[in-house]
C-alpha positions as CSV (number, residue, x, y, z in Angstrom):
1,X,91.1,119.1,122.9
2,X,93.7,117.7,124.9
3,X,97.7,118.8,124.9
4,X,98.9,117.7,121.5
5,X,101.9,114.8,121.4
6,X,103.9,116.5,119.0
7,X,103.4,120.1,118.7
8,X,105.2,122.2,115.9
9,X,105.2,126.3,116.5
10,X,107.0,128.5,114.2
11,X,109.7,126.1,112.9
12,X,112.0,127.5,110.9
13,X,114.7,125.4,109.0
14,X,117.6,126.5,107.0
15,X,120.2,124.9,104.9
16,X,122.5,127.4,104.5
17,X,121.3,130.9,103.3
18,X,117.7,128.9,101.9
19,X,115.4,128.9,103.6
20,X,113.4,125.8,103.9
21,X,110.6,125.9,106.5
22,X,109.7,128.9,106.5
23,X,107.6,129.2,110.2
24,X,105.4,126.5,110.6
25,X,102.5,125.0,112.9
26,X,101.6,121.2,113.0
27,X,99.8,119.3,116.1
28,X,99.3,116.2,116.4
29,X,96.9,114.4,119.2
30,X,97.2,110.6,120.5
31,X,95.9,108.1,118.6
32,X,95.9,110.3,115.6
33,X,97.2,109.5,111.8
34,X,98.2,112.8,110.3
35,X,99.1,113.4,107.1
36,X,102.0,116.2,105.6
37,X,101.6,116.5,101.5
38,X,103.5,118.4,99.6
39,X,105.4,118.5,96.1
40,X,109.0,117.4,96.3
41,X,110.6,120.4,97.4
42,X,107.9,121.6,99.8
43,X,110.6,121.4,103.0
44,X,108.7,117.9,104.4
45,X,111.6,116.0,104.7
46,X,113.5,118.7,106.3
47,X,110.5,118.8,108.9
48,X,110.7,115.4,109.2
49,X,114.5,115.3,109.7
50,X,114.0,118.3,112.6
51,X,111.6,116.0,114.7
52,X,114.0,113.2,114.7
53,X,116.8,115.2,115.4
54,X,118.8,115.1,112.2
55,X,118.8,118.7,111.4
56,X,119.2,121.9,113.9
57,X,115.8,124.5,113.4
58,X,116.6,128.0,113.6
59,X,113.3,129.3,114.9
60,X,110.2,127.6,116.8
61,X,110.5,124.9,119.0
62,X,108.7,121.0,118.8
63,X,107.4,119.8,121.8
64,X,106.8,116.0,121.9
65,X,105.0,114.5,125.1
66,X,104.7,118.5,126.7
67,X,108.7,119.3,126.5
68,X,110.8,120.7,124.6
69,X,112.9,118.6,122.2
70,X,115.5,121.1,120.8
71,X,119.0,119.8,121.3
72,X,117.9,116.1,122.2
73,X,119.9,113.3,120.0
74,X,118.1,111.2,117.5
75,X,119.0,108.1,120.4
76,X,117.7,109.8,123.2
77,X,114.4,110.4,121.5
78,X,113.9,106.6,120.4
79,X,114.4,106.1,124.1
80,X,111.2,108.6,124.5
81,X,108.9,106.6,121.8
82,X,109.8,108.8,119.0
83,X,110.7,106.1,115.9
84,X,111.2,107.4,112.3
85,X,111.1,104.9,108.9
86,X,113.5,107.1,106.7
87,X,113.2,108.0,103.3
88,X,115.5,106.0,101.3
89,X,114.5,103.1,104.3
90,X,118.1,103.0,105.4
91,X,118.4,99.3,106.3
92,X,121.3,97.6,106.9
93,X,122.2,95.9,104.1
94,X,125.0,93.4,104.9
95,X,122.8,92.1,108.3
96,X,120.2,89.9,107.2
97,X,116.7,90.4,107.6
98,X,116.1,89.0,111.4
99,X,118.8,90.9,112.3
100,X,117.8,94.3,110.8
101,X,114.6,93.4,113.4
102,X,116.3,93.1,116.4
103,X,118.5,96.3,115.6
104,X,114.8,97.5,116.5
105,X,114.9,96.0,120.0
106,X,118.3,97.4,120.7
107,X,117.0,99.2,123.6
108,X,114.4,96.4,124.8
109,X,115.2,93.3,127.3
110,X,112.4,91.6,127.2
111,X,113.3,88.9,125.0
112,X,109.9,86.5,124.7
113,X,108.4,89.9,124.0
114,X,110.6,90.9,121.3
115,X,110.0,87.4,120.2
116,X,106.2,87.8,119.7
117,X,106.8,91.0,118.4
118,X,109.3,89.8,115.4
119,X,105.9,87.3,115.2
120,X,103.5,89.2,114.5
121,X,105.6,91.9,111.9
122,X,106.3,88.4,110.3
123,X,102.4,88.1,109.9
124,X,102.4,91.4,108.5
125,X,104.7,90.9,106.2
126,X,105.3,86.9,105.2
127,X,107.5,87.8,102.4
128,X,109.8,88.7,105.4
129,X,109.5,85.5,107.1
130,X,110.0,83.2,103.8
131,X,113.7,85.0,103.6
132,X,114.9,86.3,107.5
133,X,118.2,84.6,106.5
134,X,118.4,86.8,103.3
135,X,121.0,89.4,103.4
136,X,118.5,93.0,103.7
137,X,121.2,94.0,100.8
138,X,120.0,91.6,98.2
139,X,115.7,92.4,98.9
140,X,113.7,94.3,96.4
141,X,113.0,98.5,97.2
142,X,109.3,97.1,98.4
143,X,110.8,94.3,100.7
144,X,113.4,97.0,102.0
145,X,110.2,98.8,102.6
146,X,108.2,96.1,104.7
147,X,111.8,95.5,106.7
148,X,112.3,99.2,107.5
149,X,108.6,99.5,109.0
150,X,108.9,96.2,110.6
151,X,112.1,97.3,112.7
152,X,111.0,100.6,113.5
153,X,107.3,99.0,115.1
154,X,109.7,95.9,116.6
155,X,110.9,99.8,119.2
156,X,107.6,99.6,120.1
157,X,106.9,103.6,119.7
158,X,104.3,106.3,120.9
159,X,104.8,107.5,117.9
160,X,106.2,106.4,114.7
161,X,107.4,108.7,111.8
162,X,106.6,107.8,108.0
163,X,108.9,109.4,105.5
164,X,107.8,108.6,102.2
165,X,107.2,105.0,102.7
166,X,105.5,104.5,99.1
167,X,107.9,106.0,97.0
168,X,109.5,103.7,93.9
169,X,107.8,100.8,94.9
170,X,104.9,99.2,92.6
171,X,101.6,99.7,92.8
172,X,100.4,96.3,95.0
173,X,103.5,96.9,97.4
174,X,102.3,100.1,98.1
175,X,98.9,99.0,98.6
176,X,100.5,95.9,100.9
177,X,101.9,99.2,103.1
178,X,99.2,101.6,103.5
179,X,97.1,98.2,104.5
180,X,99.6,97.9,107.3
181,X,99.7,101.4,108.2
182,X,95.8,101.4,108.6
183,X,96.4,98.9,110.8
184,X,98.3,100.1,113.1
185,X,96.4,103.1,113.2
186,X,93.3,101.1,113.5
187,X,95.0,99.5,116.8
188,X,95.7,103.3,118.6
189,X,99.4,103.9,117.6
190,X,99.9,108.0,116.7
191,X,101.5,108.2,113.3
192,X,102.6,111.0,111.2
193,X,102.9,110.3,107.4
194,X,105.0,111.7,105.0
195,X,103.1,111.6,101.7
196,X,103.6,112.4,98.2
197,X,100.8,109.4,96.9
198,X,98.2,112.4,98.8
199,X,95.1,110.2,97.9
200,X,96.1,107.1,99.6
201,X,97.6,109.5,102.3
202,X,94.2,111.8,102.7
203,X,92.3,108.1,102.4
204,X,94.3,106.8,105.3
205,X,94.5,109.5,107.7
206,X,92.5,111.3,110.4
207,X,93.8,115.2,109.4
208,X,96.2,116.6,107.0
209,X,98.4,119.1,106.4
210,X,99.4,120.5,102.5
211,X,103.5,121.7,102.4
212,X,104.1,124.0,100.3
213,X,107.5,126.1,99.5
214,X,108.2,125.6,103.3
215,X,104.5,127.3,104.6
216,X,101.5,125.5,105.7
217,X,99.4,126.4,103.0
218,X,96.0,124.6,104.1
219,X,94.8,121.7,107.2
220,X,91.8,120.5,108.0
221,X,89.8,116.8,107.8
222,X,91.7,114.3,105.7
223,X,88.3,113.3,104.3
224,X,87.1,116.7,103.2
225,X,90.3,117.6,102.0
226,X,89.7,114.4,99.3
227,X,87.3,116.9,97.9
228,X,88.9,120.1,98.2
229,X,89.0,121.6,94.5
230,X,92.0,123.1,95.3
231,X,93.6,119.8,96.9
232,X,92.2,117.8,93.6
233,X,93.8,120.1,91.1
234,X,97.2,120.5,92.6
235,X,98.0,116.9,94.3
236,X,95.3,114.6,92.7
237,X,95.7,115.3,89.2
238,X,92.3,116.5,88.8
C-alpha cells in the first residue's frame, strides 16, 4: 500500500501526571474515511487535538503528507490541507452565518471560487442558505453543526478532521450529516471521523479503529467490524 497521509506511531499524550494515549498506531491512506470509536474517555479527543496541534505529545511522532508535524501551529497546518470540525463546533457566534463561511476561505483569493464553493455547501445544507444573515449565535446545536462542516470544507482540505460531529443533535440532523459526510467521501476527500454513534460511523467508513483507555484495542474493515461480537457488545448495545 502506498505511504499513508497521516501516519500515527507510538503517540503518547499526557495531561499532567495521566496518562492519556498511551502509545498508539493509526494510518490513514488517500481517499480513505477512517473511523476512531471509543467510550467517552478513551483519549480520542486528545488524539484528535494532537493532530491539529492543540496539545503537545510526549512520545511518537504524526507524519501528515511524509513529514513530521511535531511543533507545527494549528495555522500552519490549515495552510498544509489539514482542517479539523471541533467538538463543541466552535463557530463564531456573533458573525453571521455567511460570514462564519468565509472565515473558511481566510487563506484562499480566489473569490468566484470561494463563491461557488459557499454554493454548493448552501446545497448541502439549505437550512443555511434560508438564514446566512442569521447571527451563527442564535442557530440550533444541529444548524451550528451543518455551519461548522460547511466552513471547514469552504478551506478546501486534503484532509478534514471530524470530532464528534453527531453529538446532541436529534436523530434526523444526524442522519442529514453522516449523508453529507458520505458524500464527500464518495467524491475522494480523506476524512478521519471521530465517533461515539459507532454504527453510523462503522456504516460510513472504509476502516476503523476502537479507543480504548488510551490503547488501540482492535482495527480492521469497518464492515466486518459491524459484526464483530466484541464490537456489538461493547459499542452497539448488543
Amino acid at each position: 500500500m502506498s505511504e499513508a497521509m497521516l501516519s500515527i506511531k507510538g503517540l503518547q499524550v499526557a495531561y499532567g501526571g495521566i496518562q492519556a494515549v498511551k502509545g498508539i498506531d493509526i494510518d490513514i491512506h488517500e481517499k480513505e474515511l477512517v473511523t476512531l470509536i471509543g467510550a467517552n474517555g478513551a483519549g480520542k479527543t486528545t488524539t484528535m487535538k494532537a493532530i491539529t496541534g492543540l496539545k503537545t505529545w510526549t512520545g511518537g511522532d504524526i507524519t501528515y503528507m511524509g513529514q513530521s508535524i511535531r511543533g507545527v501551529p494549528s495555522y500552519e497546518l490549515l495552510k498544509r490541507g489539514l482542517a479539523m470540525v471541533p467538538e463543541g463546533r466552535g463557530i463564531f457566534a456573533r458573525m453571521t452565518i455567511l460570514e462564519n463561511m468565509r472565515m473558511g476561505a481566510y487563506l484562499r483569493n480566489d473569490e468566484s471560487a470561494i463563491r461557488s464553493d459557499i454554493e454548493r455547501m448552501f446545497g448541502f445544507f439549505p437550512r443555511l442558505k434560508e438564514r446566512q444573515s442569521q447571527l451563527a449565535g442564535t442557530l440550533s446545536g444541529g444548524e451550528q453543526q451543518m455551519l461548522a462542516m460547511a466552513r471547514a470544507l469552504i478551506s478546501r482540505p486534503k484532509l478534514l478532521l471530524l470530532d464528534e460531529p453527531s453529538m446532541g443533535l436529534s436523530p434526523i440532523m444526524v442522519e442529514k450529516i453522516f449523508e453529507v459526510v458520505r458524500e464527500i467521501s464518495s467524491e475522494g476527500l480523506t476524512v478521519l471521523l471521530v465517533e461515539q454513534n459507532a454504527r453510523l460511523a462503522l456504516q460510513a467508513a472504509n476502516r476503523g479503529y476502537v479507543m480504548d483507555s488510551g490503547l488501540i484495542s482492535m482495527s480492521g474493515d469497518a464492515k466486518e467490524m459491524l459484526h464483530d461480537p466484541k464490537v456489538r457488545a461493547a459499542y452497539l448495545g448488543e
